[in-house]
C-alpha positions in Angstrom: 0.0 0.0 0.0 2.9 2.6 1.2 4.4 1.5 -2.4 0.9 2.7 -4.8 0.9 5.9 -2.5 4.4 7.1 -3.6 3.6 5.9 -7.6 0.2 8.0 -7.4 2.5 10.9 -5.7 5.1 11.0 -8.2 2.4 10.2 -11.1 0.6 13.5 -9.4 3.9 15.5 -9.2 4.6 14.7 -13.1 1.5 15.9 -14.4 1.4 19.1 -12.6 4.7 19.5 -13.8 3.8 19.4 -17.6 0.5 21.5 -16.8 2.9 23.9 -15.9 5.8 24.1 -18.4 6.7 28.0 -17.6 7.7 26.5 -14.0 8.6 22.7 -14.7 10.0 23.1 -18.1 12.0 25.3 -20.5 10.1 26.6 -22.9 11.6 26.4 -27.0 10.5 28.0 -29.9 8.6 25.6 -32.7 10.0 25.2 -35.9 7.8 27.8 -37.8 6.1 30.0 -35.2 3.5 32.5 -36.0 4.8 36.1 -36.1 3.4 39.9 -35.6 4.4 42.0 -37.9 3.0 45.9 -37.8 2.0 47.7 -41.3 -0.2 50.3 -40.5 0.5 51.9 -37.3 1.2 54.7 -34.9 1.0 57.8 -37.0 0.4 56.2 -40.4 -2.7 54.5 -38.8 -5.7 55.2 -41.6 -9.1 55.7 -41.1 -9.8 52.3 -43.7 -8.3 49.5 -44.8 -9.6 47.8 -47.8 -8.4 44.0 -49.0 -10.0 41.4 -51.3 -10.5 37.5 -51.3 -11.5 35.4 -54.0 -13.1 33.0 -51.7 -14.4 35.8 -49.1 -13.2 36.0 -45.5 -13.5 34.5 -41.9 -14.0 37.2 -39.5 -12.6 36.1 -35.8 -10.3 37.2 -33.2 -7.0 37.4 -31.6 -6.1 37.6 -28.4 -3.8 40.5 -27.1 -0.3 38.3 -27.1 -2.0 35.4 -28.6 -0.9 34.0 -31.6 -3.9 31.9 -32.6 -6.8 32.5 -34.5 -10.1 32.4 -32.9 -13.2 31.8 -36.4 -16.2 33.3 -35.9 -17.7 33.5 -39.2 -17.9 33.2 -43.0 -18.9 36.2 -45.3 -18.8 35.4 -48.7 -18.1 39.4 -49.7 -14.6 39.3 -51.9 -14.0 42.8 -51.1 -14.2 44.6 -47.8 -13.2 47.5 -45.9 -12.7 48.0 -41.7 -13.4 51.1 -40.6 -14.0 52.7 -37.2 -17.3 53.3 -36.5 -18.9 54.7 -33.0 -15.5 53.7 -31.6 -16.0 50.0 -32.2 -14.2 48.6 -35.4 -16.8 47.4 -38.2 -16.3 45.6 -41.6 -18.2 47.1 -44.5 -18.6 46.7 -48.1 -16.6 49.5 -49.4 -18.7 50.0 -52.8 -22.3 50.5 -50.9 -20.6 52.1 -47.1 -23.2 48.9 -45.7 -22.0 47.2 -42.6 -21.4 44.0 -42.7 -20.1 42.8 -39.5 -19.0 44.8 -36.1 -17.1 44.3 -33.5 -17.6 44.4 -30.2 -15.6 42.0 -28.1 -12.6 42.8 -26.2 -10.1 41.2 -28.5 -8.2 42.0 -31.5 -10.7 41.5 -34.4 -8.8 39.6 -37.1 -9.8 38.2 -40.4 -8.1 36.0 -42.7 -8.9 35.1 -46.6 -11.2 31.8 -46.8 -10.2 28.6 -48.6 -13.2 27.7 -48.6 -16.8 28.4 -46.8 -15.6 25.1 -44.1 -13.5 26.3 -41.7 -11.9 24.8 -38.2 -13.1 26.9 -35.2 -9.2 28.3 -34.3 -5.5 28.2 -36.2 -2.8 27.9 -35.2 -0.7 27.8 -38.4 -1.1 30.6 -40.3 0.6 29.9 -43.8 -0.7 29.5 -47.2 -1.7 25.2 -46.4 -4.4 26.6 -43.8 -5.4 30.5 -45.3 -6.4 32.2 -48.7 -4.6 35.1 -50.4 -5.6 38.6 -49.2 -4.7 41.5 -51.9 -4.6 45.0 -50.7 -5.8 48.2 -52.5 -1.8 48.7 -53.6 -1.8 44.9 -55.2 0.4 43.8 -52.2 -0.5 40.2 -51.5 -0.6 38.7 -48.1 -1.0 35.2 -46.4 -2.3 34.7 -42.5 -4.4 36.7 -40.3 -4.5 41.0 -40.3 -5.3 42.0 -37.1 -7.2 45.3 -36.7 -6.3 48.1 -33.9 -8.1 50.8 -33.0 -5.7 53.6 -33.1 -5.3 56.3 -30.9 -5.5 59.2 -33.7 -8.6 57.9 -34.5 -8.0 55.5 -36.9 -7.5 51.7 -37.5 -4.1 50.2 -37.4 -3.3 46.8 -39.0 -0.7 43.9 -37.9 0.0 40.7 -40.1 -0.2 37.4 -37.8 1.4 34.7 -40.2 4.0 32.0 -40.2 7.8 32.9 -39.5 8.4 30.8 -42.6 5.6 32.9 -45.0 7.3 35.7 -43.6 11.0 35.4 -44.8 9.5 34.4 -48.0 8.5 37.9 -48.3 11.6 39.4 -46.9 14.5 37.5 -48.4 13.3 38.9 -52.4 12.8 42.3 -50.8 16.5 42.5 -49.6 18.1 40.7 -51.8 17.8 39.7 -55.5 16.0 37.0 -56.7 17.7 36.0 -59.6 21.0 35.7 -57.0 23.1 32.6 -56.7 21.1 29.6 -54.7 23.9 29.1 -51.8 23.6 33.3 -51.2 20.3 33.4 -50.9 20.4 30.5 -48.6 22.5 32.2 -46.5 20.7 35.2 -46.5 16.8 33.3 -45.3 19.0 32.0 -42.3 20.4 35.5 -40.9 16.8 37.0 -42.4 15.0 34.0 -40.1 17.7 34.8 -37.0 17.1 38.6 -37.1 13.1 38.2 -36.8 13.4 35.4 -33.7 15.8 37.6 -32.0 13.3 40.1 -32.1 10.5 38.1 -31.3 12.5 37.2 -27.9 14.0 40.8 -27.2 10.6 42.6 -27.6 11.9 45.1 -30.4 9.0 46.8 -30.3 7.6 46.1 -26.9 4.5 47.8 -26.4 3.1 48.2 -30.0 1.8 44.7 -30.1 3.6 43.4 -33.0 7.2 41.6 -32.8 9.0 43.4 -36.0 7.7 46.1 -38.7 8.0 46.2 -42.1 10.4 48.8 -43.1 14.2 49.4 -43.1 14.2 49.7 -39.3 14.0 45.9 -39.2 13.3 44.3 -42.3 11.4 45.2 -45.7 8.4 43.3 -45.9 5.4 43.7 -48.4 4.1 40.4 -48.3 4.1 38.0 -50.7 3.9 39.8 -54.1 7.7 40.0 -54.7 8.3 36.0 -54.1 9.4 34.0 -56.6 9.9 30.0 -57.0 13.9 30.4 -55.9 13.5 32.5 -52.7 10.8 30.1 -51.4 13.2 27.3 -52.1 15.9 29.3 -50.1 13.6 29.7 -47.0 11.9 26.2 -47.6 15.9 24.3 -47.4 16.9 25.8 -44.2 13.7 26.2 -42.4 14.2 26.3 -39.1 17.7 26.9 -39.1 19.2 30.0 -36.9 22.2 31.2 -35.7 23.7 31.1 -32.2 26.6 32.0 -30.2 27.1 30.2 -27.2 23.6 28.7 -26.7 22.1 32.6 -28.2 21.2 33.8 -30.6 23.0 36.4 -32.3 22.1 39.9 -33.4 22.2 39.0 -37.1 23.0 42.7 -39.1 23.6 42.8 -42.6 24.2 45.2 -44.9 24.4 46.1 -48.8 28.2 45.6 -49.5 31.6 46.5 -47.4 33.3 47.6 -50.0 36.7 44.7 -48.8 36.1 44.7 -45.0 33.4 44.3 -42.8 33.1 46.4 -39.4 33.2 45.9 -36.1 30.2 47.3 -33.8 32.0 49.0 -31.6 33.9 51.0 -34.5 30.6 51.5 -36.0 28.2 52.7 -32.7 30.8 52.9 -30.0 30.9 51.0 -26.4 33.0 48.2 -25.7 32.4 44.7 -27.9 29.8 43.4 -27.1 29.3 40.7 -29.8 32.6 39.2 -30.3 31.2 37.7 -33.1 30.5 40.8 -34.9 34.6 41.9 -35.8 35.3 43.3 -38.2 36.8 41.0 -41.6 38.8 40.8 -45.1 37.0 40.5 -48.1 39.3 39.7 -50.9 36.5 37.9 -52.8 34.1 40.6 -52.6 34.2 42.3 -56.4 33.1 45.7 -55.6 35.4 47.6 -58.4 33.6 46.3 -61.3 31.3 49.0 -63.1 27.9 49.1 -63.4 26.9 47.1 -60.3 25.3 49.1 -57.5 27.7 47.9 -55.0 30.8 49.4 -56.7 32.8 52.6 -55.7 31.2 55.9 -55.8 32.1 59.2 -55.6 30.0 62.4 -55.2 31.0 66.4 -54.8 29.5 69.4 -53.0 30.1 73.1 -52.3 31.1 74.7 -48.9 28.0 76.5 -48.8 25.9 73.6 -50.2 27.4 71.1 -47.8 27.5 73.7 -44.5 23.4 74.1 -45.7 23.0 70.4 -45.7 24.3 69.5 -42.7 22.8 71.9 -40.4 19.4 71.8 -42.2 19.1 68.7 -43.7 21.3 65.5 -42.7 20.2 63.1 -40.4 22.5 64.5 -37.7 21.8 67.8 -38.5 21.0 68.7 -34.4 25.5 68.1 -33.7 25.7 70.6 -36.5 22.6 73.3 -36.4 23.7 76.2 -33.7 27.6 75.2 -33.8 27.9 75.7 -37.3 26.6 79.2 -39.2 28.9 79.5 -42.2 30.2 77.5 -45.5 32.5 74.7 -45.1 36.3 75.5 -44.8 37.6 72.1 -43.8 36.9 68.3 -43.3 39.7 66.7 -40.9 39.7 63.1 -41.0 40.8 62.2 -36.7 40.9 58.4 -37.4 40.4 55.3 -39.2 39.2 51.3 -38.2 41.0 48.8 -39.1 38.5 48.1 -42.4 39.4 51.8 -43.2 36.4 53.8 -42.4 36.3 57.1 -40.8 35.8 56.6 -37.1 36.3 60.4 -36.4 36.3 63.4 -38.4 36.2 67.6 -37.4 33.8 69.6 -39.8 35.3 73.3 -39.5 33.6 75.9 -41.2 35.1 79.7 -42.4 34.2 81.5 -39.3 36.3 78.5 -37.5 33.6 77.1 -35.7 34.4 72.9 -36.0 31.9 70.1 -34.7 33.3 66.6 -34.4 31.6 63.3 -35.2 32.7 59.9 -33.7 31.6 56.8 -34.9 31.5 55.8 -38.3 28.1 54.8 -38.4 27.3 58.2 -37.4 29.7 59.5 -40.2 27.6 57.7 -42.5 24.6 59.2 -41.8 25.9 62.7 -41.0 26.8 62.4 -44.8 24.7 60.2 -46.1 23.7 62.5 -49.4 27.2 62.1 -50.5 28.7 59.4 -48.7 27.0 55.6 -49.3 29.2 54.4 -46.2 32.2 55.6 -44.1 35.0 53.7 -46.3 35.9 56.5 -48.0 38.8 59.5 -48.5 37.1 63.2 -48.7 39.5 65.6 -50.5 39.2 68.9 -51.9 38.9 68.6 -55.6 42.5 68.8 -57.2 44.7 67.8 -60.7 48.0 67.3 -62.2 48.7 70.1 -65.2 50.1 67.5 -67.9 51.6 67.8 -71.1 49.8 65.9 -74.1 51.3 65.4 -77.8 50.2 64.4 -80.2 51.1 64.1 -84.2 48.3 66.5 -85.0 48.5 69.0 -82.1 49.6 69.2 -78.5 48.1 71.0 -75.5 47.6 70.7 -71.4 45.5 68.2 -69.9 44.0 67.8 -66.0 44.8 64.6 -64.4 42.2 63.8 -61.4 43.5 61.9 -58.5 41.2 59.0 -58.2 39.4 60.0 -61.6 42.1 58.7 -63.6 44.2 55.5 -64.9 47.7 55.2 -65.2 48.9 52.3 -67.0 52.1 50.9 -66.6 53.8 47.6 -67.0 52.7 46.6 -63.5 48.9 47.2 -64.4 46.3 49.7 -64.0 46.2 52.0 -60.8 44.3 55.3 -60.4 46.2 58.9 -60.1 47.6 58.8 -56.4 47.8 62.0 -54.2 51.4 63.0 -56.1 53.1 61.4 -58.8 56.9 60.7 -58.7 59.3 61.7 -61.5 62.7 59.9 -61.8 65.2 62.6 -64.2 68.9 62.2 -64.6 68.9 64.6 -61.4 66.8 62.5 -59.2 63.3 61.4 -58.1 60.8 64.4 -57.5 57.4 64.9 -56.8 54.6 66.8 -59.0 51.8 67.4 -56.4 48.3 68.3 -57.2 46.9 71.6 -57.4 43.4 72.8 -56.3 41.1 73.7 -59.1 38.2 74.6 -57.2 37.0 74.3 -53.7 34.6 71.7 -53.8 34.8 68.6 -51.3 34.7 65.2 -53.3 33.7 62.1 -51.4 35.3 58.8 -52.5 34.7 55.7 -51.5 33.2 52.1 -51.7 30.7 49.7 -49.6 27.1 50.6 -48.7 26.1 50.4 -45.5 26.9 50.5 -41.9 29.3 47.9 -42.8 28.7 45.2 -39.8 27.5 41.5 -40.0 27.1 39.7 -43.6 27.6 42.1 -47.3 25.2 41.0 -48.8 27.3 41.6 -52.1 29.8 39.5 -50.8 27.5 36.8 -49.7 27.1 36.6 -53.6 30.5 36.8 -54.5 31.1 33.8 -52.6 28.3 32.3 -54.1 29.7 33.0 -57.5 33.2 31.3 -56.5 31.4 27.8 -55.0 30.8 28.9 -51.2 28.3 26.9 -49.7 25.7 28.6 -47.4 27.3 27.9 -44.6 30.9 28.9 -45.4 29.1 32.2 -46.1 27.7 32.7 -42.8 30.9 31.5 -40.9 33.0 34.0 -42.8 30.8 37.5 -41.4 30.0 36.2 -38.3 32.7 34.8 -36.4 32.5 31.9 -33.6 28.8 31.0 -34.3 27.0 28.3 -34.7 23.6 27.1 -37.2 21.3 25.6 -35.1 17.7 24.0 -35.0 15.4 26.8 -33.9 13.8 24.4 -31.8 16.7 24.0 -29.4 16.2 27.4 -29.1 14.9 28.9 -25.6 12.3 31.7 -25.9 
């Protein structure tokens, strides 16, 4: 008898451990979870929101934080409209103004494109096996549930619930282009997939009810409409693959192209390192001086007066400038470089000898990010060489642009240096450059803050037989590709 009593206690004991996993358990992410992710809000919160079915809709709910969808009912209307009306949020038919259906529970009201008029009470997956296709008045397409916000100006703000997997197959042909090599684009849905989890688990936008948006300040989203057959395949191969550093994951930036080195965060925002694994590494295999590819080098000019009105007026920094600044540009110091060569400190002086200084070449970046595409770059005043030219017809002088122009010799090709060396009978001397106006030129290469994977790069690799995973090793160093399901929330 004693013996039953402890096998019923310890039978007890286990299932009231596994009815309460946030105490007896540690709690994993699933393979594919559901994920919020905010299109209309805050500000940009309209009054309507129209979208269109082929099959109609099934109007239901969310709960706040909840991640499943709750059915409530079938209309068969393929075109609809939710609105506010007397506070409460209403679906109407947006070519008659009738209502339809209005809500007035306490939940999110959600709706989701029908497969068919035969529906299950609640979902769980959202993804294109379990929900229709929703179009939107601006021909974006979307798969899952919208969930509808009152908004505090008034209006109605809108949140896609749908499968992390759905997601990234909206993302990875928004950031990156389709017709890229497989193994890239692989690589790219794996640190795309990594990026939304870790901000699904760090609450990147805690308190707006959605986990990540879908613009630049996370990752550009539109739905489904820019998908093609090879970036499904790419998020389909290495679903539920993420990467980790020491059991975490890891804050997975990217960027357009690094121009031959990646940076490290701490040169790029300041503060100690925090992510080992995000140093700063060679390139040699990214190809960013061949022409006509967006990634290549760049350069771009501007006036004293034009750049001193930009800065204070217009630049994303423009508050360090505006008030120390009030006249045209006289000088750009450069203070110091990172070890991939980008400005980590500069002085701006202007003519009345007023200087502001900018550390941080992230910060560089944007301070002059009309004429500078990252913070790899020289800035110079705009200077040439005087040259003779002869030829059988005629002979006259020429300009010679540092940086502007080839020289060919029998080592190669290099561009016009900062002076040019003459060797005479008498000795080696120096022919230096004179100004011929007072414009600053930026010159440089890369595009981007410069930390985590170049995307460029990712494709150069591609190009030379890197697989996926080689890619990912070489930006982010001492990391590890993981299951997300061993994955802690």
């Amino acid at each position: 008898m004693k013996s039953n009593k402890i096998i019923i206690c310890m039978l007890v004991l286990i299932l009231i451990i596994s009815a309460l996993p946030a105490y007896g358990r540690a709690e994993y992410f699933s393979s594919n979870p559901n994920i919020r992710i905010g299109l209309i809000f805050g500000s940009s919160a309209r009054t309507s929101f129209e979208t269109s079915s082929p099959n109609g809709f099934i109007i239901g709910e969310v709960r706040p934080g909840g991640t499943v969808f709750y059915a409530r009912r079938h209309i068969a209307n393929t075109n609809i409209s939710v609105t506010r009306r007397n506070n409460r949020l209403a679906v109407v038919n947006p070519s008659t103004g009738a209502v339809i259906y209005e809500y007035t529970r306490d939940h999110n009201l959600a709706i989701i494109a029908a497969r068919s008029t035969q529906f299950d009470s609640r979902f769980t997956e959202l993804t294109t096996r379990t929900t229709g296709i929703k179009t939107t008045a601006n021909n974006n397409i979307y798969t899952g549930a919208f969930i509808y916000r009152a908004a505090a100006n008034g209006g109605v703000e809108v949140i896609n619930l749908v499968s992390l997997d759905d997601y990234l197959k909206g993302v990875v042909p928004s950031e990156m282009f389709p017709s890229w090599e497989t193994e890239a684009l692989r690589a790219f849905a794996i640190v795309a997939r990594t990026f939304a989890v870790r901000s699904i688990r760090n609450n990147r936008h805690d308190g707006q009810a959605f986990d990540i948006c879908n613009s630049t300040h996370c990752q550009v989203f539109t739905g489904m409409s820019r998908a093609t057959d090879r970036t499904n395949a790419a998020v389909e191969y290495t679903s539920g693959l993420v990467i980790t550093h020491n059991g975490n994951l890891i804050q997975a930036l990217y960027h357009s192209s690094s121009g031959g080195a990646t940076e490290s965060h701490n040169d790029a925002w300041g503060g100690n390192l925090i992510y080992s694994y995000l140093t700063g590494v060679q390139l040699p295999m990214e190809n960013y001086n061949e022409s006509g590819r967006n990634n290549s080098r760049w350069t771009n000019s501007v006036s004293p007066q034009e750049l001193f009105e930009y800065l204070v007026n217009e630049s994303p920094r423009a508050a360090l400038f505006r008030g120390n600044l009030n006249s045209a540009i006289a000088d750009i110091r450069i203070n110091s470089r990172s070890s991939s060569n980008r400005i980590t400190s500069l002085t701006v002086t202007d003519n009345n000898g007023n200087s502001v200084t900018v550390n941080n070449s992230d910060a560089i970046r944007h301070a002059f990010s009309r004429f500078a595409r990252s913070s790899n770059m020289d800035i110079s005043r705009e200077r040439s060489f005087s040259a003779f030219a002869a030829t059988a017809a005629a002979s006259s002088n020429i300009n010679i642009e540092p940086g502007h122009t080839y020289i060919i010799s029998a080592s190669g090709v290099t561009t016009a240096p900062s002076y040019i060396a003459i060797a005479s009978a008498s000795g080696v001397s120096t022919l230096q450059p004179q100004e011929t106006s007072d414009y600053f030129i930026f010159d440089g290469r890369g595009w981007g803050h410069g930390v985590g994977m170049s995307q460029w790069a990712a494709q150069d690799m591609a190009l030379l037989g890197y697989g996926h995973r080689q890619i990912i090793m070489t930006f982010y160093t001492g990391i590890e590709i993981t299951r997300l399901t061993n994955v802690r929330r």
